[in-house]
PAGU-725780 format. One record per atom (N, C-alpha, C): x, y, z. Coordinates in steps of 0.02 Angstrom, whole numbers, plus 50000, padded with zeros to 5 digits. Layout:
<atoms>
XYZ
...
</atoms>
This chain:
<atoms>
567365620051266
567675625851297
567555626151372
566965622551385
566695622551474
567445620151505
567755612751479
568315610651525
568965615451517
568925619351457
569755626951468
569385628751527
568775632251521
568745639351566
568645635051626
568425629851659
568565626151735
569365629151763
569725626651717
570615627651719
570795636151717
570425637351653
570645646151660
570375651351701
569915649051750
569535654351774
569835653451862
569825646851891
570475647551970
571145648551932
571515649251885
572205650051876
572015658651862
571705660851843
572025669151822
571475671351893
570955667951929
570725669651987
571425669452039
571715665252039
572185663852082
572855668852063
573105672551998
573475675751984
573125682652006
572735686852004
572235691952036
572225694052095
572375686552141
572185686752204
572975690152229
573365686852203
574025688252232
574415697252200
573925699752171
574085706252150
574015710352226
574305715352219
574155718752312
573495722852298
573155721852357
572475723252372
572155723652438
571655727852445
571655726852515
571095722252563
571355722952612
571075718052665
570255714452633
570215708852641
569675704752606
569585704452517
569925709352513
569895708352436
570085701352399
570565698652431
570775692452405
570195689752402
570025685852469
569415681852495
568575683752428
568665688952444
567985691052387
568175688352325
568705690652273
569005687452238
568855678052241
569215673552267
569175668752290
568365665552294
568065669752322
567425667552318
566785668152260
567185673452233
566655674152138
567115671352115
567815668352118
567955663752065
567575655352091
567645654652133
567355648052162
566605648152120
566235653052123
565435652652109
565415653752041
565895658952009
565925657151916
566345648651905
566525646551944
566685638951925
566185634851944
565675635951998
565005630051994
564645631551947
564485638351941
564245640951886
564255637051814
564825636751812
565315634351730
565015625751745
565195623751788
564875618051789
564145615251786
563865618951800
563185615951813
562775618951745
563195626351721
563045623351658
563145620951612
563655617451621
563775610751568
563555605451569
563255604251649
562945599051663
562195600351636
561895604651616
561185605951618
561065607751555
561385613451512
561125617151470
561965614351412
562575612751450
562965613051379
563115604751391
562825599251398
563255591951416
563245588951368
563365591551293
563605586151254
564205586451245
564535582951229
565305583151210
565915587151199
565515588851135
565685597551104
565835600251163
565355603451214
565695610651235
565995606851287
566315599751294
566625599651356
567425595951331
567595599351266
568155594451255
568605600951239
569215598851216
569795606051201
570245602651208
570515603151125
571145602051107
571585607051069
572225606851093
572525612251054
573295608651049
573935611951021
574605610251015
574695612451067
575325609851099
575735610151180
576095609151166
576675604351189
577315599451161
577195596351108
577265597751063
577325595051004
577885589450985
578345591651014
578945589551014
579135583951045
578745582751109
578705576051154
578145572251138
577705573851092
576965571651048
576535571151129
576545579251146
576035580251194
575465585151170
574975585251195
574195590651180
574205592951240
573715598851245
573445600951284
572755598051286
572555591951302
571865588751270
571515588951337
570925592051341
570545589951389
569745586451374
569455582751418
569005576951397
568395577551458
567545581851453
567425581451496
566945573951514
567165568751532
566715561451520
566215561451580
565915558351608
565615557951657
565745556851712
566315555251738
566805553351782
567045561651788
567295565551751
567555570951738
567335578451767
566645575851728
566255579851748
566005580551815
565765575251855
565645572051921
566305575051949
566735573551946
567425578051991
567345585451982
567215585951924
567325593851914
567075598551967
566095594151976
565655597952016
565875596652094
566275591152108
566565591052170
567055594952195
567445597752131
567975601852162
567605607852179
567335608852139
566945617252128
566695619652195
566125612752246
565755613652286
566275614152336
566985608252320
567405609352376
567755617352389
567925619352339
568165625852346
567745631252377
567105631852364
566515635752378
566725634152461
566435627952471
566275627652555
567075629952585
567535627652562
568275630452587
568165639052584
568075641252548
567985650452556
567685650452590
567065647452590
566555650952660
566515649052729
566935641952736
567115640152818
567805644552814
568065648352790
568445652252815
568475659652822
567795660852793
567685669052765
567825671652846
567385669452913
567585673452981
568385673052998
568755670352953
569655669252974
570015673652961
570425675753005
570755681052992
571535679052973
571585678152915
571985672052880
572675679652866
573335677252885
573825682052869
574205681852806
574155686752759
574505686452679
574005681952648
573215684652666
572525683152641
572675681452559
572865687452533
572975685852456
573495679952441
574225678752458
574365672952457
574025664852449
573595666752524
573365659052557
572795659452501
572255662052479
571975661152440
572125660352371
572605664052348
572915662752266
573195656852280
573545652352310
573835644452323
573365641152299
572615641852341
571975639452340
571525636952284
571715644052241
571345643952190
571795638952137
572555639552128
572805636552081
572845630152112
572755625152190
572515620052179
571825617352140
571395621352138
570925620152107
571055617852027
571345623552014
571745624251948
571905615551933
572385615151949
572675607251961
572335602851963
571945603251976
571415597852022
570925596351949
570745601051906
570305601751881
570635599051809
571295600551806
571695596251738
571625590251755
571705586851816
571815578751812
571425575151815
570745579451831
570125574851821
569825576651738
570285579951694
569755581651620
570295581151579
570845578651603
571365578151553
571545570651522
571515571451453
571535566651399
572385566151385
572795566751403
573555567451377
573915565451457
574355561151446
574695557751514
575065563151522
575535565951487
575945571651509
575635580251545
574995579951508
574545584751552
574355584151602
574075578151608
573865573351670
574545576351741
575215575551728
575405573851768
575805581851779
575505586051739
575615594451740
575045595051789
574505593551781
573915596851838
573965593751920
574275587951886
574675582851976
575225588251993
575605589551968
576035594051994
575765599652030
575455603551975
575025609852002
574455609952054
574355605552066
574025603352123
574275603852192
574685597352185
575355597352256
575725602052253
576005607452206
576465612652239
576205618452276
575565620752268
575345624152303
575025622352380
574915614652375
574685610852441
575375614052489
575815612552457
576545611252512
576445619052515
576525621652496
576655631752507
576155631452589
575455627452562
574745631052594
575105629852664
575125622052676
575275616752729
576095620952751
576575621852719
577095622052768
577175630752785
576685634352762
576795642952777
575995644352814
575515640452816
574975642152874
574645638552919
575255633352941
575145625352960
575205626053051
575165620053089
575355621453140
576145620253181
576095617653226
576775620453265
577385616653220
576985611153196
577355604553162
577505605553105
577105607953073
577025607752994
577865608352959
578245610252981
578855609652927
579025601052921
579185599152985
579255591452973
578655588752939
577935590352956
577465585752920
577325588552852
577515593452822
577505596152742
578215591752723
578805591352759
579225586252736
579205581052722
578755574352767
578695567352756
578095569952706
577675574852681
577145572352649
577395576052580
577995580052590
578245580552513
578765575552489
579225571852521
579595567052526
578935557852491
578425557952506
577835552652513
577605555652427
577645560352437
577095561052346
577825564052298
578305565952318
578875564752262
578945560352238
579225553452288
579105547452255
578845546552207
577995547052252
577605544652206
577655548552140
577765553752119
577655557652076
578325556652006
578885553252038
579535550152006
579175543151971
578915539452014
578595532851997
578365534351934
577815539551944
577115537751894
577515541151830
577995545251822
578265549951762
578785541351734
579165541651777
579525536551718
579125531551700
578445529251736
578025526251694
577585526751631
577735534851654
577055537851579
577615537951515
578325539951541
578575538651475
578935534451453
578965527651497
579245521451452
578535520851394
577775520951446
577135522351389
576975524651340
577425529851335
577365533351274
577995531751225
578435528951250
578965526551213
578705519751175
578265515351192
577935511351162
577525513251106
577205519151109
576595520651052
577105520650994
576635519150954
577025519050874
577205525750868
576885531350876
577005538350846
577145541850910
577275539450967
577805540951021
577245546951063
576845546251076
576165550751083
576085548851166
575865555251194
575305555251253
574745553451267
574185554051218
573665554151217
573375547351258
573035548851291
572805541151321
572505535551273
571935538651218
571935532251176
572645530651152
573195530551148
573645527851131
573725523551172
573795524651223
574055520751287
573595514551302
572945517751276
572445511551278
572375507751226
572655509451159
572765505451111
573435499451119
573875502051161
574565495351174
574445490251192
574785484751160
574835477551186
575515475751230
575355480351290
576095476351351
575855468951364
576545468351342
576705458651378
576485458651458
576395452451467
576145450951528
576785452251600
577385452151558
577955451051602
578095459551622
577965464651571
577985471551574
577455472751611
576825471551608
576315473551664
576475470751728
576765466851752
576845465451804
577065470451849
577675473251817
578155478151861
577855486351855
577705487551788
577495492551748
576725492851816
576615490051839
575635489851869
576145494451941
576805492051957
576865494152035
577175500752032
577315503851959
577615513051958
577005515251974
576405512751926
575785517051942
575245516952009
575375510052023
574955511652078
575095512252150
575845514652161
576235516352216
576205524252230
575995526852149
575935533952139
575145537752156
574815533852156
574195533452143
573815531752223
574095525352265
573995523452322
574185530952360
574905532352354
575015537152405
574495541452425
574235544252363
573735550952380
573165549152403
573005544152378
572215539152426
572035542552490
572515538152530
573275533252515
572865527552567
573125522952516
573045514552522
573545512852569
573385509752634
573795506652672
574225502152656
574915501352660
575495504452708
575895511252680
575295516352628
575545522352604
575365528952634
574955527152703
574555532252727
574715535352774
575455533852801
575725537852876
575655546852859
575745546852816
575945555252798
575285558552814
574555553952800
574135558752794
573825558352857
573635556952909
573355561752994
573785566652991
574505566653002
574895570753029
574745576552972
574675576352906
574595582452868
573855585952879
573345581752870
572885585152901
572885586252963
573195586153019
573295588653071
573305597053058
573835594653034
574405603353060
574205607252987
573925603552935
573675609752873
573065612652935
572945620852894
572465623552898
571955620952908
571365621852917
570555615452892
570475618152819
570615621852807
570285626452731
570645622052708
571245621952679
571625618852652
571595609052638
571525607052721
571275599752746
570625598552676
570225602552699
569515602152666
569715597952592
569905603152564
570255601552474
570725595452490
571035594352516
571765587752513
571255582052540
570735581952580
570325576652602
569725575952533
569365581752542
568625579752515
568885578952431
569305583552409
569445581952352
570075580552302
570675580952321
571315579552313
571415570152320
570985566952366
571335559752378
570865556852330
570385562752280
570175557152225
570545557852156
571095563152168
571555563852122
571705555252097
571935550852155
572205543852146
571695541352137
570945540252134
570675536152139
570325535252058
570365543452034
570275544151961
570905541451919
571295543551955
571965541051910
571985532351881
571745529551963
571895522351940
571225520651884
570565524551902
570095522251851
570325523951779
570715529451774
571015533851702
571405530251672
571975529351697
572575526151682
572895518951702
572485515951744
572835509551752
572555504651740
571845503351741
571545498651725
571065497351658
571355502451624
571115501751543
571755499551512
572205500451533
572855500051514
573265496451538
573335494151578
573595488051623
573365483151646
572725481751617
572325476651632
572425468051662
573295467051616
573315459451657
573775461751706
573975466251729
574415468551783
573735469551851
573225471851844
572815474051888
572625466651897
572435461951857
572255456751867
572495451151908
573105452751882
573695448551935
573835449952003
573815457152012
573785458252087
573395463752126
572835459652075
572075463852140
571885462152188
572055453952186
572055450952254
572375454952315
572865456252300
573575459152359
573105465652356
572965471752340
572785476752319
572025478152358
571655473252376
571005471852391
571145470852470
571735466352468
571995463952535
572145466952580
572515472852543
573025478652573
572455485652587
571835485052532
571435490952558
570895488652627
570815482552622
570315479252668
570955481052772
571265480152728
571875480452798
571815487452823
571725492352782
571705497852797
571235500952829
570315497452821
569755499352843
569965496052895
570105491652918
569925486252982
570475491853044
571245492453010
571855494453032
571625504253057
571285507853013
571245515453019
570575515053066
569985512453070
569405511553116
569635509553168
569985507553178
570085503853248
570675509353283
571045511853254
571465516953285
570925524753265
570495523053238
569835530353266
569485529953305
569415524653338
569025521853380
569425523953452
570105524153456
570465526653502
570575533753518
570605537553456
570755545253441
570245550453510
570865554053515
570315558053582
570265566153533
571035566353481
570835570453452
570265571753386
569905576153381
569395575753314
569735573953254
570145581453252
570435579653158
570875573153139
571085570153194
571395564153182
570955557953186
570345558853208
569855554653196
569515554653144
569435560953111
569195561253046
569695559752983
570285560353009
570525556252957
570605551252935
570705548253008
570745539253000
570145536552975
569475540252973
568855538752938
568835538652881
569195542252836
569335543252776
569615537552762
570495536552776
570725531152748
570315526652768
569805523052807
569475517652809
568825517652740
568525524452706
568075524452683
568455522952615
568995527552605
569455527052531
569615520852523
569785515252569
569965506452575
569465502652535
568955506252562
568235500852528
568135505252456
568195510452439
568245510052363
568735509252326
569335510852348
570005503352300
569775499152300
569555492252351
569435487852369
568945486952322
568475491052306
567875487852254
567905489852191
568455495352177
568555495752099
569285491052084
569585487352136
570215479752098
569545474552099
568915472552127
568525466552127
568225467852053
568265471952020
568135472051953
568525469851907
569105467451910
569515465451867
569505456251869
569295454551830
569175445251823
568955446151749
568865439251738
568795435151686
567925436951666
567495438951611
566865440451607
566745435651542
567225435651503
567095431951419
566495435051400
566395440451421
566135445651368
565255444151392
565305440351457
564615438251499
564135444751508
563385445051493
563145451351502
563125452151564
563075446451607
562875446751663
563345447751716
563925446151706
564485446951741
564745456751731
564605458851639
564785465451661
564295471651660
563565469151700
562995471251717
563085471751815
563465466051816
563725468451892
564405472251898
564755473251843
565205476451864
565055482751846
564515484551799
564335490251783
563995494351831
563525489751872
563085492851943
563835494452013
564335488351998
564715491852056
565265498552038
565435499351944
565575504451954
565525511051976
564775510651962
564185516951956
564115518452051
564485512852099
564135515652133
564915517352183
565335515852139
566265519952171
566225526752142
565915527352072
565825535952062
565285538952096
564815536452118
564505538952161
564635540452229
565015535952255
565385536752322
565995541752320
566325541752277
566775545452275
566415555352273
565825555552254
565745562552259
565305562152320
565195556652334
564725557652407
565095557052471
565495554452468
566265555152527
566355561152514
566585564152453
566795571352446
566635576852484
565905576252477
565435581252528
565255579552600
565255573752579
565255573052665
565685572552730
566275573452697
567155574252745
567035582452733
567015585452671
567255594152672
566715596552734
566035592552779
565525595552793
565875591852894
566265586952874
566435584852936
567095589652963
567335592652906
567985596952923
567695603752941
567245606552909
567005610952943
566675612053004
566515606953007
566135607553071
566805605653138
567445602653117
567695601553152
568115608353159
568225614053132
568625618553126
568095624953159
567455622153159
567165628953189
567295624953267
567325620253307
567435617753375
568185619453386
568585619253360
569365620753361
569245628153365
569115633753335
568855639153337
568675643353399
567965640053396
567665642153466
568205637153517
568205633153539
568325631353601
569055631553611
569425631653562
570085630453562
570505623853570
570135619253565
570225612653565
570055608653519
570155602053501
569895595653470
570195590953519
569985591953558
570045584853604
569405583853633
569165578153614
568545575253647
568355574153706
568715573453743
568975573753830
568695580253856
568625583553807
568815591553849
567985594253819
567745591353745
567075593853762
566615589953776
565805591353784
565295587553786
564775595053824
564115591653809
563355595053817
563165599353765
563545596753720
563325604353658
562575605153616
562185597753646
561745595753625
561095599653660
561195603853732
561085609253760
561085615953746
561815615553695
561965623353725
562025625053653
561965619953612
562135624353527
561825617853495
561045618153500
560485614853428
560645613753384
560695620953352
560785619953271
561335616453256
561945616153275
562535613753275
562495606853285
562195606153325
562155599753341
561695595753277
561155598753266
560985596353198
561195596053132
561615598853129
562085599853068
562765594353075
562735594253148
563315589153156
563165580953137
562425579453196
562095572853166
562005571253088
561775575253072
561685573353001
562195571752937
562805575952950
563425574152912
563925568552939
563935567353030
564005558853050
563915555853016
563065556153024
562855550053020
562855546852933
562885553852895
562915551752825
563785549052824
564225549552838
564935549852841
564815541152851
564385539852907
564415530052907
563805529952863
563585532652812
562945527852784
562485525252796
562185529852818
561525528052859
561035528352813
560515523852796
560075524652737
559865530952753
559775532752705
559295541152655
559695546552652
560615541352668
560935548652646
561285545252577
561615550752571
561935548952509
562455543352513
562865542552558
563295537552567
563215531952550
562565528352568
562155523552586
562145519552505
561935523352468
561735519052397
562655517752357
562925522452364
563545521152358
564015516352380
563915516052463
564095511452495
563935503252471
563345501452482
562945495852455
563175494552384
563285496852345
563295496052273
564265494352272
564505495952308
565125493252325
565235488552352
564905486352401
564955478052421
564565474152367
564165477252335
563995473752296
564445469952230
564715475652224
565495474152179
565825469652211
566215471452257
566575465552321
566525456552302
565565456852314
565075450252314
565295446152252
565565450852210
565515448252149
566105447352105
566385448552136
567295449652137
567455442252097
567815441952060
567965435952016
568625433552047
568505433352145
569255429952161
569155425852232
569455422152207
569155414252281
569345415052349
569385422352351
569405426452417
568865429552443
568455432752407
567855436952400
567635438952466
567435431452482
567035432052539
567355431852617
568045432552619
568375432352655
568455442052660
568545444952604
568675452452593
567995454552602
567435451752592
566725456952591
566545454052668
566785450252707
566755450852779
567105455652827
567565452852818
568185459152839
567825466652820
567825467952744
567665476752728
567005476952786
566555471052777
566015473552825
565915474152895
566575474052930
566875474552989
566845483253020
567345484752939
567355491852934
566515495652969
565995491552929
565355496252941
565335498453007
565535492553037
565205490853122
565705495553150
566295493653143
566785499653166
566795507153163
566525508453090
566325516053085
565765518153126
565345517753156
564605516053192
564965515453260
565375513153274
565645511953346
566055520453360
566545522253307
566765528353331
566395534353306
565865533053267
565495540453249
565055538353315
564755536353352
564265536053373
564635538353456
565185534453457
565785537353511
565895546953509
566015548253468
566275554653441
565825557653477
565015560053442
564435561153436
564175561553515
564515555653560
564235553853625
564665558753677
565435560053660
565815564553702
565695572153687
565475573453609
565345579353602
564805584053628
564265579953626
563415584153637
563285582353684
563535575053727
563085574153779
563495573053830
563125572753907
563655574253945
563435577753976
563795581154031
563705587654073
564385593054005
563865598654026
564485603653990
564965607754042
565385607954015
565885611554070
566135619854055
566495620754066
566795629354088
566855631654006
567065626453955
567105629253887
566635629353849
565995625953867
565605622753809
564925624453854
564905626753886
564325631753938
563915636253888
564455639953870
563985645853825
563885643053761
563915637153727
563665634753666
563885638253612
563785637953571
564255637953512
563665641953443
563805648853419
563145649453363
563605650453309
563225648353235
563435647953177
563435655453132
564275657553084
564065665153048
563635661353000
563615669652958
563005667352926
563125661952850
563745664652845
564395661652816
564315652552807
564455652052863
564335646152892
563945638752880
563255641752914
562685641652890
562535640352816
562525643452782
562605643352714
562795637852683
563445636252706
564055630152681
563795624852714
563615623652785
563245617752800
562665615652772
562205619852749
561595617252738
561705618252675
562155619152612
562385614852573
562535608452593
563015607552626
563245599852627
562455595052622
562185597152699
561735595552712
560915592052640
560765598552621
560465598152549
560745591752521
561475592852490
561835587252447
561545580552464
561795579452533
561705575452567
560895569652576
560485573852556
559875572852585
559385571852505
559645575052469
559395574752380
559705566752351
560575568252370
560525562352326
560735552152367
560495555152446
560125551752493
559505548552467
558995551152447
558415552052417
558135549652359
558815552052343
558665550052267
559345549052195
559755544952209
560585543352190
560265541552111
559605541352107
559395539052035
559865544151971
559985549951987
560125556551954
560815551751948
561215552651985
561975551751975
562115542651942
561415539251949
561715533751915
561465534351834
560835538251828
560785538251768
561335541451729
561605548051748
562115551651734
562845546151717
562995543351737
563605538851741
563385531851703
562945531451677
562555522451654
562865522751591
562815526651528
563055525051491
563965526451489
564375529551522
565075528551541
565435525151563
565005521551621
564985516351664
565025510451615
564615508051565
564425502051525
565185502651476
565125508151454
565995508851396
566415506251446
566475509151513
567085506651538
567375503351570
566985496451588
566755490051628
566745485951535
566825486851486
566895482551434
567755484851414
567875491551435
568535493451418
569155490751458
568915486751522
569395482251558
569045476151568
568535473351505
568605466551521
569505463351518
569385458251570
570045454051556
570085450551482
569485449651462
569755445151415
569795448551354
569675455251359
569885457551290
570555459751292
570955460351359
571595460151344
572035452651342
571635448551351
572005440751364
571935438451251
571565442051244
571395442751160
571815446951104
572375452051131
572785454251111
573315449751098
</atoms>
């Protein structure tokens, strides 16, 4: 019942909000639903994590042999607590905002959550691609009605970029289901089929064109600076820290248990194309004078290296312990990265939206000395940098590593050509965080950045969350691998190659 009420508690939070009410009421609203959803989570993680209370099935489409099935696995669960924290810190870097048709912008908010929270616990492809929907329709509302000067054209190329994708992945789920014997959704079905090798070929490029976009895997990523540009930061926060793992769960969900000689065949290209992207997005951040467009291009360089190390898992093992003992350590450490990127972009957006704020700018040109004139800030800033490139004892760090480690081990006579290159990326990230960091705090300060900058209390709060996160499982990532070890082992045997080369 824990994974209904995730879903039922931002959808009728988010229906509440939009009732008329007055001034802050939304926001308050918004913010006890955010904290009854970590709530809901953490105790499922602690007091309810067996199975039982995290599964829910009921009739839906019957008629299209769809469920309403939801599945909370460890992967699932791990997203769940990411959305939760993402939503939290989104209410409270915006609680000082004086946000217009408050109840609106927050009911959107909540039913992305909504969305967000089906596609990481949903067991049924056709549900799956109900919570994808419900996700992105409220993005486009957020982005093209509280966006900036641009936002109609950039809510256009970025609803035009995930339609596609969203056409792709549907006529793929139901030629899939047109295959099952009893014509079913359910993903074990989908994972029970024997597609020919000639059908996975083409069948591999509906899904992961759908899937890249939202990453988005380079040459699918023009849409996203310009959207995080001109979205809100509240909004940015969720479509960065936790929306672009919509695709990254998807491909672990749906494509590579199930498409296995299709992933196999062109992980090479796929590895190629994400490695292009770290080398290609670092190097144009490295130029950026604006912030939020620097923090994005950071992203697509960090999202590159975990595609990049969950296709080096797909090879030949013949059922080797040792071969899927390394693929088991590099899965464990893409689900780990994936919630440790999470927190550590929602902690870089905030901090970039309180400088946009106060100073009225994100241009780097325009500040510096803040390392003078606003401490705390400045310490809150170092510390989520520097975790953002992986600096040992943050969380990034064990995640990071455990992904080249995957890379190393990659079953393709490229390897070492791709785990040079990705490690290009490191040096490059280190070149523009350390750039960033150098125009911001230090320096002479000038006419804007004189009087320094202090944190609400609001604020505060939400950073030294990040911060905490940051620094615990920095410390100590032992928690999140034990947590994921036995899921991790099922599902590194569930795409050996050769148990589909055995069908």
């Amino acid at each position: 019942m824990i994974a209904l009420l995730l879903f039922l508690v931002p959808l009728i939070g988010g229906l509440l909000t939009f009732l008329p009410n007055k001034s802050g009421m939304a926001r308050s609203l918004a913010l006890g639903s955010a904290l009854l959803s970590l709530a809901g989570v953490i105790a499922g993680l602690t007091l309810f994590k067996q199975p039982l209370y995290w599964e829910f099935d009921a009739e839906w489409l019957q008629t299209l042999g769809s469920r309403f099935s939801l599945k909370g696995d460890a992967m699932g669960m791990l997203m769940s607590l990411l959305t939760s924290i993402g939503v939290l810190l989104a209410v409270l870097g915006s609680w000082n905002n004086d946000v217009q048709g408050s109840n609106r912008f927050y009911g959107l908010l909540l039913w992305m959550q909504a969305g967000m929270m089906v596609v990481f616990l949903a067991s049924d492809a056709l549900l799956f691609y109900f919570g994808w929907e419900l996700a992105l329709i409220p993005a486009y509302f957020l982005c093209s009605i509280w966006g900036g000067e641009k936002r109609i054209a950039v809510t256009f190329k970025f609803f035009i970029y995930t339609f596609v994708g969203s056409v792709l992945m549907l006529i793929g789920l139901i030629y899939l289901q047109s295959l099952t014997p009893n014509h079913s959704f359910q993903m074990q079905a989908f994972r029970n089929l024997e597609i020919p090798e000639s059908k996975q070929v083409w069948l591999f490029w509906l899904f992961f064109l759908a899937f890249a976009i939202k990453v988005p895997v380079f040459p699918f990523h023009t849409w996203q600076p310009d959207t995080y540009e001109q979205s809100p930061t509240t909004v940015t926060m969720l479509l960065s820290g936790v929306m672009v793992k919509m695709g990254l769960v998807a491909m672990i969900r749906w494509m590579l248990p199930i498409l296995g000689i299709g992933v196999f065949i062109w992980s090479d290209v796929v590895i190629c194309l994400s490695v292009i992207g770290i080398l290609y997005a670092s190097l144009i951040a490295i130029r950026q004078d604006d912030l939020k467009r620097l923090i994005a291009y950071s992203s697509i360089a960090h999202m590159g290296l975990t595609v990049a190390a969950l296709f080096s898992l797909s090879g030949f093992s013949n059922n080797s312990n040792v071969v899927l003992q390394y693929h088991q350590v590099g899965f464990q450490g893409i689900l780990l990265q994936l919630f440790s990127h999470g927190i550590n972009i929602l902690g870089m957006w905030l901090l970039a939206d309180r400088i946009e704020r106060r100073f009225g700018t994100r241009k780097l040109s325009e500040l510096g000395g803040l390392a003078r004139t606003a401490p705390t800030f400045t310490i809150f800033f170092l510390l989520i940098a520097f975790a953002n490139i992986a600096l040992p004892l943050t969380n990034a760090f064990p995640g990071e590593f455990l992904q080249f480690n995957a890379l190393f081990h990659a079953q393709s006579p490229y390897r070492f050509v791709f785990l040079v290159l990705a490690g290009l990326g490191v040096i490059l990230s280190a070149i523009y965080t350390l750039n960033m960091v150098r125009r911001i705090f230090f320096g002479e300060t000038n006419q804007a950045t004189e009087n320094g900058l202090r944190l609400s209390t609001a604020e505060c709060l939400a950073l030294s969350l990040v911060v905490g996160l940051i620094l615990v499982f920095g410390v100590y990532p032992q928690a999140v691998l034990d947590f994921t070890n036995d899921f991790s082992r099922e599902y590194v045997k569930a795409i050996d190659i050769t148990r589909f080369l055995a069908k």
